[in-house]
C-alpha positions as CSV (number, residue, x, y, z in Angstrom):
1,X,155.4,184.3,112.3
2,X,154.5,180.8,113.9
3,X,151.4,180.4,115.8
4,X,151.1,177.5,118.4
5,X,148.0,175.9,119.3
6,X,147.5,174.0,122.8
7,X,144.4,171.2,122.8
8,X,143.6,170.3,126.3
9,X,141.3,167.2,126.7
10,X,138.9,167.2,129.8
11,X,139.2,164.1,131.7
12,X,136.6,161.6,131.7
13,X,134.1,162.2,134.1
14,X,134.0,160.1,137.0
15,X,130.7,157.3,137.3
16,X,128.5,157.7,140.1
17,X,128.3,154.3,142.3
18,X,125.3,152.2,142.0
19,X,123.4,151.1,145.3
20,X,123.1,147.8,145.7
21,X,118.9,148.1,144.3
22,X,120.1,150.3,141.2
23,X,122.7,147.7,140.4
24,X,119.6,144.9,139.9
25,X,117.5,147.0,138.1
26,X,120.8,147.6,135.5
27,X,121.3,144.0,135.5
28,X,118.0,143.3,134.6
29,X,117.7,146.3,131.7
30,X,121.5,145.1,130.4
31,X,119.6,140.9,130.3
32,X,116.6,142.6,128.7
33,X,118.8,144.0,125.8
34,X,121.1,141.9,125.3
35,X,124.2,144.7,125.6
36,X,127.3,143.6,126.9
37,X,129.0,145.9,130.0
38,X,132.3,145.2,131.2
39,X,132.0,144.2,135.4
40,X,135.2,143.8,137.4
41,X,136.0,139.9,137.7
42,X,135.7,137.7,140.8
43,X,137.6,135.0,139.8
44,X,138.8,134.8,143.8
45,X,135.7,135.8,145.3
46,X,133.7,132.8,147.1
47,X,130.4,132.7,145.6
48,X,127.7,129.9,146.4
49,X,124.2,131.0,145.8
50,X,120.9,128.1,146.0
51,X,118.7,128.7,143.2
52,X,115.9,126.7,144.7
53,X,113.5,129.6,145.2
54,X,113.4,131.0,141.3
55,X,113.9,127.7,139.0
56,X,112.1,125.3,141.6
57,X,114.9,122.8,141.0
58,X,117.8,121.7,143.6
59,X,120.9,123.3,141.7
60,X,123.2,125.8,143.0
61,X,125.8,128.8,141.7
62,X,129.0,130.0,142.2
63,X,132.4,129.9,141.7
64,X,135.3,127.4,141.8
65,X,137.1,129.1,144.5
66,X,133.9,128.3,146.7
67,X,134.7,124.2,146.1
68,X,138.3,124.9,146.9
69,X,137.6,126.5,150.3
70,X,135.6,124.1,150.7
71,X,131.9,126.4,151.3
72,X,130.1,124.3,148.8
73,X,130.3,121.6,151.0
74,X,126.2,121.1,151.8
75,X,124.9,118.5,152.9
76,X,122.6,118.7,150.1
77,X,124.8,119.0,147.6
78,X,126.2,115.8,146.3
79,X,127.2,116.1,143.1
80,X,129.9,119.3,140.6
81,X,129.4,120.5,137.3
82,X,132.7,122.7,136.8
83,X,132.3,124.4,133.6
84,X,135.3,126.7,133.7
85,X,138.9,126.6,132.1
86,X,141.1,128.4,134.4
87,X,141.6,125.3,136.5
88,X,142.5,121.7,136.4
89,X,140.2,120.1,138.9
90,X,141.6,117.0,140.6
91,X,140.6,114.7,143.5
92,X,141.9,117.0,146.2
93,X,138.5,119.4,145.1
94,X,136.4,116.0,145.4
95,X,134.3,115.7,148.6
96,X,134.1,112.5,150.0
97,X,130.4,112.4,149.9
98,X,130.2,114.0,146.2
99,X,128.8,111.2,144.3
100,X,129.7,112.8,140.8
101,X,131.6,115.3,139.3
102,X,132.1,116.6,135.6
103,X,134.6,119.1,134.4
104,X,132.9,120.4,131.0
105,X,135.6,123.5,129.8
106,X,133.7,125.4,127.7
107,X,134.8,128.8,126.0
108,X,133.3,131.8,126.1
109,X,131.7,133.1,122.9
110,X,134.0,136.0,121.8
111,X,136.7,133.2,122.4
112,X,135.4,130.6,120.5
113,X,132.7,130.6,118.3
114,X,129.4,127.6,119.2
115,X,131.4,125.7,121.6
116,X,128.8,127.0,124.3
117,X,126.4,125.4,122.3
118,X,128.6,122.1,120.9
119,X,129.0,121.4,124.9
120,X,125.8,122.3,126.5
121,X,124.1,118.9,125.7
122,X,126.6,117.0,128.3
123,X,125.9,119.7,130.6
124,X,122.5,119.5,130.3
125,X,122.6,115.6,130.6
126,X,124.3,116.0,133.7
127,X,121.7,118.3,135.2
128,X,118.8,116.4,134.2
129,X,120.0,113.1,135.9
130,X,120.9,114.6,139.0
131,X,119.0,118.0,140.0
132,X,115.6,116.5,138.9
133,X,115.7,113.5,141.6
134,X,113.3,113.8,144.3
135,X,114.6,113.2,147.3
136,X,117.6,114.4,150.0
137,X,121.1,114.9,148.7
138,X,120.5,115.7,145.1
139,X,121.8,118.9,144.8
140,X,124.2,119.9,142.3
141,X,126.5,123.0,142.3
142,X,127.6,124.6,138.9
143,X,130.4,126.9,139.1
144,X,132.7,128.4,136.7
145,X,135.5,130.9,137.0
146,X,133.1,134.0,137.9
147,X,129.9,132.9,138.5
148,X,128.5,135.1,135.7
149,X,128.2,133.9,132.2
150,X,129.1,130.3,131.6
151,X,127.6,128.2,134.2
152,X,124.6,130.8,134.1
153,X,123.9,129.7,130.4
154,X,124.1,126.1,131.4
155,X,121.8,126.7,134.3
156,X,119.6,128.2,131.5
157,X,119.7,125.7,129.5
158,X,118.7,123.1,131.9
159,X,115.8,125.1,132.9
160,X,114.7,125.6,129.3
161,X,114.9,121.7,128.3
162,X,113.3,120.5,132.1
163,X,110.6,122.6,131.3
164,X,110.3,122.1,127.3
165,X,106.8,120.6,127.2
166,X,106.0,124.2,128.3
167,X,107.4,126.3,126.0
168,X,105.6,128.6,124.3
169,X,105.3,128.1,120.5
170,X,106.8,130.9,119.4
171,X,109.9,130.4,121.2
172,X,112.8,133.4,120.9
173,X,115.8,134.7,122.8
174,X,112.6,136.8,124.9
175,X,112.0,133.2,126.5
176,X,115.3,132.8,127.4
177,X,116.1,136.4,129.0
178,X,112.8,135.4,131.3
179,X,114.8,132.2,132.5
180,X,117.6,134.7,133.2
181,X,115.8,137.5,135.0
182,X,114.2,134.8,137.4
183,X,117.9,133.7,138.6
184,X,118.9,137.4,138.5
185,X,116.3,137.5,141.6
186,X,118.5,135.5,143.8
187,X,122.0,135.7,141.7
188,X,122.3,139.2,141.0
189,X,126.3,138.9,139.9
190,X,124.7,136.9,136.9
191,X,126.0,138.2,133.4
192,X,125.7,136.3,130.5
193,X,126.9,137.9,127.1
194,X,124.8,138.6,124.1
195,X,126.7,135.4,122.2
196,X,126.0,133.4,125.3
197,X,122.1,134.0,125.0
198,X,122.6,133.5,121.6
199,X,124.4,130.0,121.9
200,X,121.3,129.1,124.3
201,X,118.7,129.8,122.5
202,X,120.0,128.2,119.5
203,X,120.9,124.7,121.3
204,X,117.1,124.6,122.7
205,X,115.6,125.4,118.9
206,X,117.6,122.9,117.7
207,X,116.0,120.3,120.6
208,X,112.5,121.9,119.7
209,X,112.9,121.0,115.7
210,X,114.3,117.3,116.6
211,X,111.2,116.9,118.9
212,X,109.3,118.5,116.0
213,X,110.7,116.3,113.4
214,X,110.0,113.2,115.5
215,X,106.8,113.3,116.3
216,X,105.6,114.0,112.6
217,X,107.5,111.0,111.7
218,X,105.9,108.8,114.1
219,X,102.2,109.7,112.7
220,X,103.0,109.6,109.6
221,X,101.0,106.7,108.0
222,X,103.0,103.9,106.8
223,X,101.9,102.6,103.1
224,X,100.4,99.3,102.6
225,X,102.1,96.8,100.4
């Protein structure tokens, strides 16, 4: 005789929603680890956040789509750091009064391994001489294709090297999480990958050990002939 047995697998149980609070308090425990979550993409969605208030420096956040539909037009705003890959930017996205604008494609980590890092010291650059000016109309937009890992690590970054002389001395990915929880306050869409932090923190030890290197060398005594 033949007996036949008949597996039945329960479905997978369906996720509560978050409200809007519980889905910053995740975002800030998923930055605090390190894990990576998968989040729906808003490649489309218009997204243009000022970051004023947390970093106390004029740059702002969002997506291309936002420069295409022409929202990131501010008066204040006078000069695009497009860090994204999914479009060719060309002078139709220019604003007439945007004095600058640099297209820096970088890849994300699982797709290609340091070019965060390799690419974040023209990003940087490009930050430093323009969202540190004093003054009216030196704002700068960074924007990639989602408005949640690449030009968040850049905006990092920046904030890391601005800010280097006051870094503690023990410097570790911790420090770089805090730069990330304080633009999760007003950018709560923000969600940089464990390679990403990982690519950040080692472009600004690398900057620390140069600085490092070069200030031993210049009190070094020099030997008398």
């Amino acid at each position: 005789s033949w007996f036949f047995f008949l597996m039945i697998r329960r479905p997978p149980r369906s996720r509560a929603k978050r409200s809007s609070a519980a889905a910053v308090v995740y975002l800030r425990q998923v930055i605090q680890t390190g894990s990576e979550v998968y989040m729906a993409g808003n490649e489309n969605e218009d997204v243009f956040i000022s970051l004023k208030d947390a970093l106390d420096s004029n740059v702002y956040v969002g997506t291309f789509q936002a420069l295409l539909n022409g929202n990131a037009r501010e008066e204040d705003v006078h000069a695009v750091l497009y860090v994204g890959s999914k479009h060719s930017p060309n002078f139709s996205v220019k604003r007439e009064d945007t004095k600058d604008y640099l297209h820096v494609p970088l890849k994300f980590a699982k797709q290609k391994r340091g070019d965060i890092e390799e690419k974040l010291p023209i990003c940087v650059e490009f930050l430093m001489k323009h969202a540190t000016t004093e003054g009216k109309n030196t704002g700068v937009f960074v924007c990639c294709d989602d408005a949640k890992d690449l030009s968040i690590a850049v905006i990092a970054a920046f904030q890391l090297v601005k800010n280097k002389a006051h870094l503690p001395v023990d410097f570790t990915k911790e420090t770089v999480r805090k730069v990330l929880l304080l633009i999760a306050t007003q950018h709560s869409i923000a969600n940089p990958c464990q390679g990403t932090v990982k690519q950040v923190y080692a472009y600004v030890m690398t900057l620390i050990k140069q600085t490092t290197i070069s200030a031993h060398r210049r009190i070094e005594p020099r030997e008398e002939i």
